[in-house]
N, C-alpha and C positions, 0 to 999 in steps of 0.2 A: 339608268333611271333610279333603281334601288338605294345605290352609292349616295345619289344626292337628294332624296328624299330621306334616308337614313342622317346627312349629313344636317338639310334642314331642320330635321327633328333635334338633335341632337341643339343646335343654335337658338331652338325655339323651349328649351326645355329650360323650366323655371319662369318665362314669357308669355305675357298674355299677349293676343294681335291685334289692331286697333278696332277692329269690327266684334270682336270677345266683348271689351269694354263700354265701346260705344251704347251699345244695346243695354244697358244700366245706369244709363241717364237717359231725362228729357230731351237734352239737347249738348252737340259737340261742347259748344262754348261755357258748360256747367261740368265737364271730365274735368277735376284737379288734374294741374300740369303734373304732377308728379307720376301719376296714372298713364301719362302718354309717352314722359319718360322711361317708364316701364317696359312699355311695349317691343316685340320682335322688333316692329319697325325703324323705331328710332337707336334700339341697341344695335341694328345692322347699319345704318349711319354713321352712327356715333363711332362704332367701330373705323369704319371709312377713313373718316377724319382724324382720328390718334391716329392712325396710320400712316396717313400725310403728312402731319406734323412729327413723325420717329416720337411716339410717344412722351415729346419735352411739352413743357408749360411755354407757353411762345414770350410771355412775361418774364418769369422767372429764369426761365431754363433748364428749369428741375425737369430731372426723370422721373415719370412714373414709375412706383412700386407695384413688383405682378406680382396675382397670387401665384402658391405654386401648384395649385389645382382648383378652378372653375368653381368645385362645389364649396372651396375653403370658404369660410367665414370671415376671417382675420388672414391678415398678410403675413407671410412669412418667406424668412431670405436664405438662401444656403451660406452654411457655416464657412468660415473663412479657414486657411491653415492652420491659423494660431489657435484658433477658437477648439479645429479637431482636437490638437495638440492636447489641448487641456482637457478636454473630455478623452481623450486614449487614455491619461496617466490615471490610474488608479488612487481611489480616495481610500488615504489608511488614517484609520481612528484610533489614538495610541489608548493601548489598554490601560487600564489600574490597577495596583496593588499586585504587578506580576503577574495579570491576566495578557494573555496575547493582543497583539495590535489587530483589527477588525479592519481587513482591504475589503473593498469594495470596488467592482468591476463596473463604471457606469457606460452607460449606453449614449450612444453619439444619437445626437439626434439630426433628423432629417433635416429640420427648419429651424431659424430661428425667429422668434415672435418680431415683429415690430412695431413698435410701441405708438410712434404715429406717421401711419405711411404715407406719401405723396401722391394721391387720387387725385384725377386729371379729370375734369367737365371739357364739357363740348358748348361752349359760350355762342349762343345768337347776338351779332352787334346791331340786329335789324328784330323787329317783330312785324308779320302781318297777319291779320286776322282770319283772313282765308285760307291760311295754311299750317299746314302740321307740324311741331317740330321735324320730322324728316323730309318736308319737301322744302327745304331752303340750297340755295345753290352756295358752290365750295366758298365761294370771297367772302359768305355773309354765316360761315359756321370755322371758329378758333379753340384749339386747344387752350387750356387753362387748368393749373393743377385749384383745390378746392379755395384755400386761400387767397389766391390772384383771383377769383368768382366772383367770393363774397366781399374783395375791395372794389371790384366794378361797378355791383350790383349796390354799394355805399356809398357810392361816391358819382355816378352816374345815373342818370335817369334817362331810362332805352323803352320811348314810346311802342303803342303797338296800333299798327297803320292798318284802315280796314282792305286795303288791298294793293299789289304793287303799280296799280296803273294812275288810281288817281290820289292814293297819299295822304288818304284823311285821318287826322289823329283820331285815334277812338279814346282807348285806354291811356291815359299819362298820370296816374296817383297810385306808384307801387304800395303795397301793405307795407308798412312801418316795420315790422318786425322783420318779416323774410328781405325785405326789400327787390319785391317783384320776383324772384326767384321759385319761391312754391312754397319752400320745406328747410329743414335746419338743420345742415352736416352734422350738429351734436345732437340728434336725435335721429339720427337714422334708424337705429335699434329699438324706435314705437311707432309705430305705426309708418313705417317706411320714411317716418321724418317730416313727415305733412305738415307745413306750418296750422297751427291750433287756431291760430288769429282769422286766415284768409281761406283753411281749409282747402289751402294747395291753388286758390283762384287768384291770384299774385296781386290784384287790384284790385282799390276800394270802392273802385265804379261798379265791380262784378261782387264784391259780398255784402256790399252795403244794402239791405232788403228795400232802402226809400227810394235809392237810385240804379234801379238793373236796368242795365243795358242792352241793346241789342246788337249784331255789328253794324246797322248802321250810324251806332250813337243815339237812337231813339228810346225814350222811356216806354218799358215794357210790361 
């Protein structure tokens, strides 16, 4: 029991849980998605699913880039042979005027930075209103590295239905900017990337103050 409450702790660290968040808004359908993205919840899905998929973009079939440690910030890859090689051989600075040559012993490094990694989403081909990003079933959640994302979410318009039984469009006018997605891969480093436009609410039926919604498509 300690093992795996140590364990969970451990999965939940850096994680808020969706009842953490929930309680700091009015209501479910006003948490920016980016916020639910966050969550223990959907990171132990999400996980799931890259899983499923061996960590490839199912589009591209690019690998995802690991960190080499959880708390890293930036991606980084281990040095290759050749790469050792050159960092073993010592850096000599020839001297002047018949002063000695200055060697220099440099230090291998552990990792090497990479410059722009291939970061894999976990794509909904389906949205419904009643449910969470992590309670969707496996056929209706796809790996995707970031790029193959933001050409779906361009080029595609992925309604969100107010529930799976009866299939009523609610939401179908993504934000122009994110394009229904939340938040801007090139901003991740403010404010978690929250689109500025939609405020992480992916649709102009949810930020637009004349037209709020309700789920059942009613003015509210």
């Amino acid at each position: 029991m300690a093992a795996r409450f140590f364990n969970d702790f451990n999965k939940m660290k850096g994680k808020k849980t969706y009842i953490e968040i929930k309680g700091q808004h009015s209501s479910f359908w006003h948490i920016p998605y980016p916020e639910l993205l966050n969550t223990y919840e959907w990171d132990k899905r999400r996980t799931e699913i890259l899983k499923r998929d061996k960590n490839l973009c199912k589009i591209c079939n690019r690998k995802a880039d690991e960190k080499m440690s959880p708390s890293d910030k930036h991606y980084y890859r281990k040095p290759n042979e050749e790469e050792l090689k050159e960092f073993r051989e010592p850096l000599v600075i020839k001297g002047e005027d018949g002063d000695s040559d200055l060697i220099i012993k440099r230090a291998i490094p552990v990792g090497i930075l990479i410059e722009n990694p291939i970061i894999l989403h976990v794509h909904h081909e389906i949205y419904f209103w009643d449910s969470l990003p992590w309670e969707y079933y496996d056929n209706e959640l796809v790996s995707v590295c970031a790029e193959c994302h933001s050409d779906i979410h361009e080029k595609q318009v992925i309604p969100v239905y107010n529930n799976r039984l009866e299939r009523k469009i609610v939401y179908n006018r993504p934000c122009e900017r994110c394009n229904g997605i939340g938040y801007l891969q090139q901003y991740t480093h403010y404010h978690k990337g929250v689109c500025f436009t939609c405020n992480g609410l992916r649709f102009k039926e949810l930020y637009n103050r004349k037209s709020k919604l309700n789920p059942d498509g009613l003015q509210c």
